[in-house]
C-alpha positions as CSV (number, residue, x, y, z in Angstrom):
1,X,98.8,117.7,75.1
2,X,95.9,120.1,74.8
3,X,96.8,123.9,74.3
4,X,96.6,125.8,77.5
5,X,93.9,128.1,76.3
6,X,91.6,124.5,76.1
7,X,92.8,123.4,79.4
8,X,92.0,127.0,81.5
9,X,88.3,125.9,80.3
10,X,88.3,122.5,80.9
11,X,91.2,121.6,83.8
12,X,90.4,117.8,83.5
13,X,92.2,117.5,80.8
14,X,95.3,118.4,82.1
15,X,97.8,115.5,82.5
16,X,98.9,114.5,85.8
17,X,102.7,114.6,86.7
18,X,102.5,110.8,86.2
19,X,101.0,110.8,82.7
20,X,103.6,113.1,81.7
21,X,106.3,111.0,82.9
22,X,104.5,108.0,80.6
23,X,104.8,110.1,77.9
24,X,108.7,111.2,78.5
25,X,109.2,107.3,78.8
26,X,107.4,106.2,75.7
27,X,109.1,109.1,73.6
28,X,112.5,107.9,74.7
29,X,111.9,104.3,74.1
30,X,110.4,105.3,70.6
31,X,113.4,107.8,69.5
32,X,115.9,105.0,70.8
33,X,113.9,102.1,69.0
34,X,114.0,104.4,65.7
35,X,117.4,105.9,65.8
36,X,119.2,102.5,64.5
37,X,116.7,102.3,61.4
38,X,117.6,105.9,60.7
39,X,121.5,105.8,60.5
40,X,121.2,102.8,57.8
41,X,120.3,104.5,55.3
């Protein structure tokens, strides 16, 4: 995400409510995905 001092210049780059929630989804799918290869170690 950009820093909020880049997005009060340039609001387009602000992520919509849905883009966030793509991003939420995609992190949880990832940490789940990675949390079995973690614990064999």
């Amino acid at each position: 995400m950009p820093p909020s001092k880049y997005t009060l210049m340039h609001p387009e780059a602000r992520l919509t409510a849905d883009q966030r929630q793509q991003l939420i989804h995609w992190a949880d799918q990832e940490a789940a995905r990675l949390k079995p290869a973690a614990t064999n170690k």
